[in-house]
C-alpha positions as CSV (number, residue, x, y, z in Angstrom):
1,X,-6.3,15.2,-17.5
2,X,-6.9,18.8,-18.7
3,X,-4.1,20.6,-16.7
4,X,-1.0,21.7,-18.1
5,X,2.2,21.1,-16.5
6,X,4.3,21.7,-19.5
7,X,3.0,23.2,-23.0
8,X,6.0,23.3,-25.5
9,X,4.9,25.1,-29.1
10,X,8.1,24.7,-31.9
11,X,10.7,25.1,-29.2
12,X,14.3,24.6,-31.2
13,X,18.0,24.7,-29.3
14,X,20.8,25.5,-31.4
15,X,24.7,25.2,-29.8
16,X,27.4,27.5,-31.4
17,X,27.8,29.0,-34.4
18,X,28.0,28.8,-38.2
19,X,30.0,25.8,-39.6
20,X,30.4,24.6,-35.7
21,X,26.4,25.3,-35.0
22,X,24.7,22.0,-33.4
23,X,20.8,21.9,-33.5
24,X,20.1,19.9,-30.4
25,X,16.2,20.4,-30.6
26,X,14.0,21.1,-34.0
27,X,10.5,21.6,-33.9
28,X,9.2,20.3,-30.4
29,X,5.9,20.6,-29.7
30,X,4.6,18.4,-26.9
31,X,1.8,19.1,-24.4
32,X,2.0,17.3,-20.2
33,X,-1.0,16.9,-18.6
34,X,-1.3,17.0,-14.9
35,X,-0.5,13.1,-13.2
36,X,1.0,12.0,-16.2
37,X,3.9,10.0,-16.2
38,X,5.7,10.8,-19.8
39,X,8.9,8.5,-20.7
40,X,11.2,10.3,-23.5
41,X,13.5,8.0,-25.5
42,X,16.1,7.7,-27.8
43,X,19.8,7.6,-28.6
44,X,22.7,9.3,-26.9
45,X,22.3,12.9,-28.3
46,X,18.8,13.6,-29.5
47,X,17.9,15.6,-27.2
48,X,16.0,14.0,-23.9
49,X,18.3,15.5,-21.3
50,X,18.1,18.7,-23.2
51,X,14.8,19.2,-23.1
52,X,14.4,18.7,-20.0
53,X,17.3,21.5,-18.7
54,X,14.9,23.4,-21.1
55,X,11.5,23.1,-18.8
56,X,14.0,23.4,-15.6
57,X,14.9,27.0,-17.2
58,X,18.8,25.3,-17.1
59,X,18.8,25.8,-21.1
60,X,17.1,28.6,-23.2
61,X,15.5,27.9,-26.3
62,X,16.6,29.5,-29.2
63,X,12.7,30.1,-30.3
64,X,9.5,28.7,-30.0
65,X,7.2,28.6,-26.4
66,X,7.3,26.8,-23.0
67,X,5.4,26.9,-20.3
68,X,5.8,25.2,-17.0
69,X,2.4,25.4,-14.9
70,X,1.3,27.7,-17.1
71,X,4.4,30.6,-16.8
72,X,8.0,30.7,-18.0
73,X,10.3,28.0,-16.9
74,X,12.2,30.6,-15.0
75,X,9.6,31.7,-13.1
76,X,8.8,28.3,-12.3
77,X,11.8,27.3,-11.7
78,X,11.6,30.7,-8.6
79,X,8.4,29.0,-7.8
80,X,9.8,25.6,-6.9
81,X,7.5,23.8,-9.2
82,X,9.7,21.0,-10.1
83,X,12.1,18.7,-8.6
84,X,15.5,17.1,-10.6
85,X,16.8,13.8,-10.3
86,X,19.5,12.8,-11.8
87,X,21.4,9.7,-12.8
88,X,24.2,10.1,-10.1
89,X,22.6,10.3,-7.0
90,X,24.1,14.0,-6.2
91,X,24.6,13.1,-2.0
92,X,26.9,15.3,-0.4
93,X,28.9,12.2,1.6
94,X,29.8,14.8,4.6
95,X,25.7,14.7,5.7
96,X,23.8,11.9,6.4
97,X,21.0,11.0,4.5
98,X,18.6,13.4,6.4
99,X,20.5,16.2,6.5
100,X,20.7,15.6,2.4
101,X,16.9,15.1,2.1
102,X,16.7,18.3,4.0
103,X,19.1,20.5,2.2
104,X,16.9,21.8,-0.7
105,X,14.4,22.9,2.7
106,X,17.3,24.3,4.7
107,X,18.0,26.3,1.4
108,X,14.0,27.5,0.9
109,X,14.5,28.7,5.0
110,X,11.7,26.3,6.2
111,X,11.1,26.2,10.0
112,X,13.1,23.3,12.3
113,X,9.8,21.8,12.6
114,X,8.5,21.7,8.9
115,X,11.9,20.6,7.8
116,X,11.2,17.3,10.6
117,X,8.1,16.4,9.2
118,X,8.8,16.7,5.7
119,X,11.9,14.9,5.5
120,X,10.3,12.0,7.6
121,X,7.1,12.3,4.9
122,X,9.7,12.0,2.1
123,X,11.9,9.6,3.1
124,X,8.6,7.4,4.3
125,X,7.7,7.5,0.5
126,X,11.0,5.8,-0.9
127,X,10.6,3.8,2.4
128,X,13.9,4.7,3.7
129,X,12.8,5.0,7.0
130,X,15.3,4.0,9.6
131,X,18.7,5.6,7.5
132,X,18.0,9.1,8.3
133,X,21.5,9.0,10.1
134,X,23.4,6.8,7.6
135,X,25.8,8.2,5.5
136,X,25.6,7.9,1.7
137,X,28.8,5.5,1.6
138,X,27.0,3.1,4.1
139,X,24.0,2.6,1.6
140,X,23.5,0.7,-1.8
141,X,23.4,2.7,-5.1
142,X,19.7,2.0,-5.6
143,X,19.1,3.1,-1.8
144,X,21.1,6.0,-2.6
145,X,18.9,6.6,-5.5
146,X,15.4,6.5,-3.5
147,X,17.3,9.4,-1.6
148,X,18.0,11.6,-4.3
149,X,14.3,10.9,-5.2
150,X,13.1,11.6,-1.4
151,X,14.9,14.8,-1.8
152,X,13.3,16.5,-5.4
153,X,9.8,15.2,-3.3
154,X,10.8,17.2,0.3
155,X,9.5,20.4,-1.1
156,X,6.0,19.3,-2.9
157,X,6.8,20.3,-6.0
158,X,4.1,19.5,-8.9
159,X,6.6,18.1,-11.3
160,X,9.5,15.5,-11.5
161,X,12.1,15.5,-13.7
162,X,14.2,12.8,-13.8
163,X,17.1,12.3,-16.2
164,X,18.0,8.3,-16.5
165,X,17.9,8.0,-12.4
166,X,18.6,4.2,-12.6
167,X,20.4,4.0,-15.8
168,X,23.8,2.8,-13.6
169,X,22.0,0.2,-11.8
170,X,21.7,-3.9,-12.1
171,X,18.7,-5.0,-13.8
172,X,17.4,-6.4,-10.8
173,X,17.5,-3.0,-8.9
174,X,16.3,-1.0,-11.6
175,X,12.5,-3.8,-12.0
176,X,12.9,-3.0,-8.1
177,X,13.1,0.8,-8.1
178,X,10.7,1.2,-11.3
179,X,8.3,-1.0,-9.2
180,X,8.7,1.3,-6.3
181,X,8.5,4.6,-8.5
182,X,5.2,3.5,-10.0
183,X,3.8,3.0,-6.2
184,X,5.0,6.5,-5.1
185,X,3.4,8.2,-8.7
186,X,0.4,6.8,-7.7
187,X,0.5,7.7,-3.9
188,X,2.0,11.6,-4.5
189,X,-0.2,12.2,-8.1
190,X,3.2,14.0,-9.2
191,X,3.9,14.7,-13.0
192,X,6.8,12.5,-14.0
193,X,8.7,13.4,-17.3
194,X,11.3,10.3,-17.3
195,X,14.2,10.1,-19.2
196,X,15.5,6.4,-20.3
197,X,17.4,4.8,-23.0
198,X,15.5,1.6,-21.8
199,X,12.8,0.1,-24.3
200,X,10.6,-2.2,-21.5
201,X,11.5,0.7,-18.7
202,X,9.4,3.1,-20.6
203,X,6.8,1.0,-21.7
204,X,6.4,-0.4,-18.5
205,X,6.4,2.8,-16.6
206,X,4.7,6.0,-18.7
207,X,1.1,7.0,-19.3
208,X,2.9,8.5,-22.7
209,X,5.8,7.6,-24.4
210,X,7.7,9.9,-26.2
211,X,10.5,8.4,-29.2
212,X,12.9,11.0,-30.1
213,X,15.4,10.7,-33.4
214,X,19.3,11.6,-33.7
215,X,20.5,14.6,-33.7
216,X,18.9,17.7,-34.9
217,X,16.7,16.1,-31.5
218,X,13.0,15.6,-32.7
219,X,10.0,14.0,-32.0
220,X,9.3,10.9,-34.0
221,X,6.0,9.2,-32.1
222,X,4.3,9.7,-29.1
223,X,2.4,6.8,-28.1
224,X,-0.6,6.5,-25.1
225,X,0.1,3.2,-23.1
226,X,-3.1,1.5,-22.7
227,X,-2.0,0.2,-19.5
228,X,-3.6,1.2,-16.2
229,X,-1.5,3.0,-13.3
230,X,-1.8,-0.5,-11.2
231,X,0.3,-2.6,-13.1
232,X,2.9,-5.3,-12.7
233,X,6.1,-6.2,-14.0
234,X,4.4,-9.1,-15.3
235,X,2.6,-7.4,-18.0
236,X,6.2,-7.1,-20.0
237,X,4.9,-10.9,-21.1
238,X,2.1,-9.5,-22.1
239,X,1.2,-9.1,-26.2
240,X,0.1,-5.7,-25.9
241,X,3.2,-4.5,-23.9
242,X,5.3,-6.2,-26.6
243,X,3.3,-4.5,-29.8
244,X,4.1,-1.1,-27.9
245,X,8.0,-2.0,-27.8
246,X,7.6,-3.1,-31.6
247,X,6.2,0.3,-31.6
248,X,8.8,2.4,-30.2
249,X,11.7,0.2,-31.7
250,X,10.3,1.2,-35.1
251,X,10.0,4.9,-34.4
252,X,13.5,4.9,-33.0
253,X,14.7,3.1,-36.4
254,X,12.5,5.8,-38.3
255,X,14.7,8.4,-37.0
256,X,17.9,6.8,-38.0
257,X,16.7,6.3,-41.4
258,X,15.1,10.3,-41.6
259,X,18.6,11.2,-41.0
260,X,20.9,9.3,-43.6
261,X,17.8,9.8,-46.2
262,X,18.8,13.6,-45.6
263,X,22.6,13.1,-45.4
């Protein structure tokens, strides 16, 4: 992959001032290629979510460089190029689920028609067809989930971002759901920049994994999965998948001890 979808050069985030100042990001430099699906990981508080609000132009870094399809995250973010999922699904309970997949299109002043096909297209992809009239209530977290995904895809956007989307859900939902994200990366060709506290989630999903220390939020290791996009949940037994989740456990333990070696 040559294309960048993000291109981040020394980008640091700093929160208040003097004696109260918290430096949330420190020296991040990472480049996304176009179809990649990138995993970032770490502890509570170094940084994953933040960077992310950073390429969806919600945060402003306090210097360094990022582009999002080659321009500013603002102006990508007036472009549409990315869609956000989060960890709670977001559904407004008062629409149904196709009036929710259909909002962020409502919103963008798409026609009647367009609006039909894409919501049907979307919700086809997290193969919720049939529930376009339920109401978030009358469907299971992890189905609830799929539509939050079905709605960040409604508009085509190159880019998802997707901040711990199944990080409430049982273990068996979540192999479900990664199983089923994997299929719709490599049906859609989106660039997925996935954020996880999960050790086998990331390893199982990404094309790149990216370990991130404590607080000041930095980057550790990034590691290439030698894995191709086809895969199974049965590779997790494999001793490749565990050497790269000896890998990452390390790098996360290298960013503990970085920290109390500098007090």
């Amino acid at each position: 992959m040559t294309d960048k979808i993000i291109s981040a050069k020394n980008v640091e985030l700093k929160f208040g001032r003097g004696s109260e100042e918290v430096v949330a990001l420190k020296n991040i430099s990472l480049e996304v290629g176009a179809g990649e699906f990138v995993s970032f990981i770490g502890p509570s508080g170094c940084g994953k979510t933040t960077f992310l609000r950073t390429v969806a132009a919600l945060e402003k870094p306090t210097s360094g460089h990022i582009l999002v399809n080659g321009v500013s995250p603002d102006e990508a973010r007036t472009n549409r190029a990315y869609g956000y999922v989060f960890q709670s699904a977001g559904l407004y309970p008062w629409r149904n689920i196709s009036k929710n997949v259909s909002l962020p299109l409502e919103i963008m002043n798409y026609s009647r028609e367009e609006i039909s096909k894409r919501v049907s297209e979307s919700l086809n992809l997290v193969e919720l067809n049939g529930f376009e009239k339920k109401f978030p209530w009358q469907l299971s977290g992890g189905m609830q989930q799929r539509a939050s995904i079905a709605r960040a895809l409604s508009f085509d956007a190159d880019l998802l971002l997707m901040d711990e989307p199944f990080g409430a859900l049982d273990e068996i939902v979540r192999d479900h759901l990664n199983e089923q994200l994997l299929d719709l990366w490599q049906k859609t060709g989106k660039t997925i920049c996935f954020v996880t506290h999960s050790i086998p989630e990331a390893v199982f999903l990404s094309t790149k994994i990216v370990v991130m220390s404590p607080r000041p939020g930095r980057i550790v290791d990034v590691i290439e999965s030698p894995f191709p996009s086809s895969r199974s949940l049965e590779i997790r037994d494999s001793k490749e998948f565990i050497s790269i989740s000896q890998r990452v456990r390390e790098g996360l333990r290298s960013g503990y001890d970085y920290n109390e070696n500098k007090g």
